[in-house]
C-alpha positions as CSV (number, residue, x, y, z in Angstrom):
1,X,26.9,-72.0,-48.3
2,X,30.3,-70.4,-48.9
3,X,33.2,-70.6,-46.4
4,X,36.2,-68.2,-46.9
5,X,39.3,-68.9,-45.0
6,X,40.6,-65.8,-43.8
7,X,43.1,-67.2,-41.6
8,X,45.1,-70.5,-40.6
9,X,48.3,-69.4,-39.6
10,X,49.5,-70.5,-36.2
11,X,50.9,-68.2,-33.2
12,X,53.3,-66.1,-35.6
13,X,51.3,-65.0,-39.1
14,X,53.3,-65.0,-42.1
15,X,54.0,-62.7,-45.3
16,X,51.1,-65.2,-46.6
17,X,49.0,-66.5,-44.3
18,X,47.1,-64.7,-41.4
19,X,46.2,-65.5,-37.8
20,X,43.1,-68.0,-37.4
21,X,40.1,-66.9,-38.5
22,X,36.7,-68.2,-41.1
23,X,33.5,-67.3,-41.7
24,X,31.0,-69.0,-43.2
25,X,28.0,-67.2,-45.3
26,X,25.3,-69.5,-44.7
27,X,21.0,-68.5,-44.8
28,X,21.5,-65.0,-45.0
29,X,23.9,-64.8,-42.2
30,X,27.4,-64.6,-41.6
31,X,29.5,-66.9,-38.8
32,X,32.8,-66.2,-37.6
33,X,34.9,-69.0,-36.2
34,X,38.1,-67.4,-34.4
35,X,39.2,-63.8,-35.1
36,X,42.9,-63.5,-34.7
37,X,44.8,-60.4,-35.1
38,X,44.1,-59.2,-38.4
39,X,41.3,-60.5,-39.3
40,X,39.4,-57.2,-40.0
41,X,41.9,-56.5,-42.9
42,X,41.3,-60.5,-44.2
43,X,37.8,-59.5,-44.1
44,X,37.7,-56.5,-45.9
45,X,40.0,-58.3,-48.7
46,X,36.9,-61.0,-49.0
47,X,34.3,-58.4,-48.7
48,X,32.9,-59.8,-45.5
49,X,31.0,-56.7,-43.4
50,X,31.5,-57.1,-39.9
51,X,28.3,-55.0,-40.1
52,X,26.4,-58.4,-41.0
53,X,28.5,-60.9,-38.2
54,X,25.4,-61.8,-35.6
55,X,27.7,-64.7,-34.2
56,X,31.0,-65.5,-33.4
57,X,32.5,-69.1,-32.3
58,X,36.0,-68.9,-30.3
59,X,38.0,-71.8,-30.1
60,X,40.1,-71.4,-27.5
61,X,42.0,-68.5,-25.5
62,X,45.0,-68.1,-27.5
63,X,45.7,-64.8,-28.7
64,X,46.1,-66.1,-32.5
65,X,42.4,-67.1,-32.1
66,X,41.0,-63.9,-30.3
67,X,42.9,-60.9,-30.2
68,X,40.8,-59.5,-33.6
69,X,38.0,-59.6,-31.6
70,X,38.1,-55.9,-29.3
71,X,39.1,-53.9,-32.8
72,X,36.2,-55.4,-35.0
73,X,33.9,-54.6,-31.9
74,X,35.4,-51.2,-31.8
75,X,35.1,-51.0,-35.6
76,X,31.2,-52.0,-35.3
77,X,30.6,-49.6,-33.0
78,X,31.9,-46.5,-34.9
79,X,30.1,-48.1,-37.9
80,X,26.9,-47.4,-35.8
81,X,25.8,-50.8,-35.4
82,X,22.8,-51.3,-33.3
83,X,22.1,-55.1,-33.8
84,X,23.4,-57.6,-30.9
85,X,26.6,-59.3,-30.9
86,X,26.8,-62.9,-29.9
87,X,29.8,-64.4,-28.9
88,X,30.5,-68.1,-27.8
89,X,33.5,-69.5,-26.7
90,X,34.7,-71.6,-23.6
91,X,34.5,-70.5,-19.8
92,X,37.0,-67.4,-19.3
93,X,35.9,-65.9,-22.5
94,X,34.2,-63.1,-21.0
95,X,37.1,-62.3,-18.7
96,X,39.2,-61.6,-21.1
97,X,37.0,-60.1,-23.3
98,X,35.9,-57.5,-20.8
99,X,39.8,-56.9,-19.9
100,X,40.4,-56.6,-23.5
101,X,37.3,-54.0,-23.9
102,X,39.5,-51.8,-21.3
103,X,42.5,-51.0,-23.6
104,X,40.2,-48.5,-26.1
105,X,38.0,-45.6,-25.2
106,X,34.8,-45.8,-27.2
107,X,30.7,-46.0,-26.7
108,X,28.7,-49.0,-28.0
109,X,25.3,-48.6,-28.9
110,X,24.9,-52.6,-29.3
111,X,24.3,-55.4,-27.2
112,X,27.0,-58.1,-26.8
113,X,26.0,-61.3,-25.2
114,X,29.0,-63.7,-24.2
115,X,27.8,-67.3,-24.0
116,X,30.6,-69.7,-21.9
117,X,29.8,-73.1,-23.2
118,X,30.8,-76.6,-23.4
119,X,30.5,-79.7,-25.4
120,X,27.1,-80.1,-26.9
121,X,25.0,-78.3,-29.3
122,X,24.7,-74.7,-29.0
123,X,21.6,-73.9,-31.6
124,X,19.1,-75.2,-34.1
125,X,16.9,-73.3,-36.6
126,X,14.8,-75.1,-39.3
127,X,17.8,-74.9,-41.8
128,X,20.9,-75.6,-39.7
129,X,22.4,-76.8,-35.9
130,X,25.8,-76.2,-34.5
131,X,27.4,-78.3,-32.1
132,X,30.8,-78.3,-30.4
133,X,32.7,-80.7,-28.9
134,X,36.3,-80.7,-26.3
135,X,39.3,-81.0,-28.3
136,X,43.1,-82.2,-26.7
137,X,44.8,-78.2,-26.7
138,X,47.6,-77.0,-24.0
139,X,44.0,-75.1,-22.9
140,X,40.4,-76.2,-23.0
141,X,39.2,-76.3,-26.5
142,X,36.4,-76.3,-28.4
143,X,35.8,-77.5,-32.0
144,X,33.1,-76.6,-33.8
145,X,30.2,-78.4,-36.2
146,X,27.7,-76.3,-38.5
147,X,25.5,-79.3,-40.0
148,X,22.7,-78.0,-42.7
149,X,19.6,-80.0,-42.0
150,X,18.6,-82.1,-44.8
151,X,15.2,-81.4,-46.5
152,X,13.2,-83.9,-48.6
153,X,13.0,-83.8,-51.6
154,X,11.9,-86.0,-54.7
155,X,14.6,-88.3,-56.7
156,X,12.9,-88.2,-60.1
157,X,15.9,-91.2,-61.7
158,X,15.3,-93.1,-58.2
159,X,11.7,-93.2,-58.5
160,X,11.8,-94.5,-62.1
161,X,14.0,-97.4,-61.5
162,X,12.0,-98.2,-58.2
163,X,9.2,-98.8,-60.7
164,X,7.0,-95.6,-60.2
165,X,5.1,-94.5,-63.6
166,X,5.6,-90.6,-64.1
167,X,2.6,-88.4,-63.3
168,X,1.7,-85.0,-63.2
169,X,3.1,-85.4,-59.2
170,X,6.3,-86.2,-61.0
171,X,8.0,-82.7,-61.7
């Protein structure tokens, strides 16, 4: 699991630090939380495709968190992209987005699915689950939880000092 920070400037970026914005390579895919302005530039600094984003998490409504979002769609779709898009963020997301989506003239040849959620978890696969939960903002706000699922496995030390003699089912 690798998680780049791309972003975690506030309203106003800086000469150093961008608008919000991380993804998190994780099982073959990539997540994005947030995608402020300039984010596609962060991204191409870290070597990040937007090409291989399936999922993106917005926080909240703030432009610092979401106004990225309409150029790397636009970006995706001249790159050709044909996979869908999924988007999750809290109720009004759409809205905007589809306003957004107004301001440039250009044909996608993807899906993009807008999911409006609220506290609670969101997915589960065999190797992970994300969650999100309401956080105190000047607008409703959602923070985000990507837990890796823990697998079994054998403790070769613990078993010895528990006692167990090693065996050929020891490793």
């Amino acid at each position: 699991m690798e998680l780049i920070f791309l972003g975690t400037s506030a309203a106003i970026p800086s000469k150093k630090r961008n608008h919000s914005a991380i993804a998190l390579k994780a099982f073959g895919e990539v997540f994005l939380f947030d995608c402020g302005e300039g984010t596609q530039r962060q991204m191409a600094k870290a070597k990040v495709s937007p090409m291989k984003i399936k999922k993106v998490f917005i926080t909240h409504l703030h432009g610092d968190h979401l106004l990225g979002l309409p150029g790397m769609i636009q970006t995706m779709a001249f790159r050709e992209r044909e996979e869908p898009l999924h988007l999750f963020g809290p109720r009004g997301l759409k809205e905007m987005l589809e306003a957004a989506m107004k301001l440039g003239y250009f044909s996608m040849n993807f899906d993009i699915y807008v999911h409006e959620i609220g506290p609670g978890k969101i997915m589960e696969t065999e190797e992970y689950r994300i969650s999100c939960a309401e956080t105190e903002h000047t607008v409703p706000n959602l923070s985000y939880c990507f837990e890796e699922k823990k697998k079994p496995r054998f403790l070769r030390d613990k078993a010895i000092k528990l006692g167990l003699k090693p065996g050929p089912a020891f490793g």
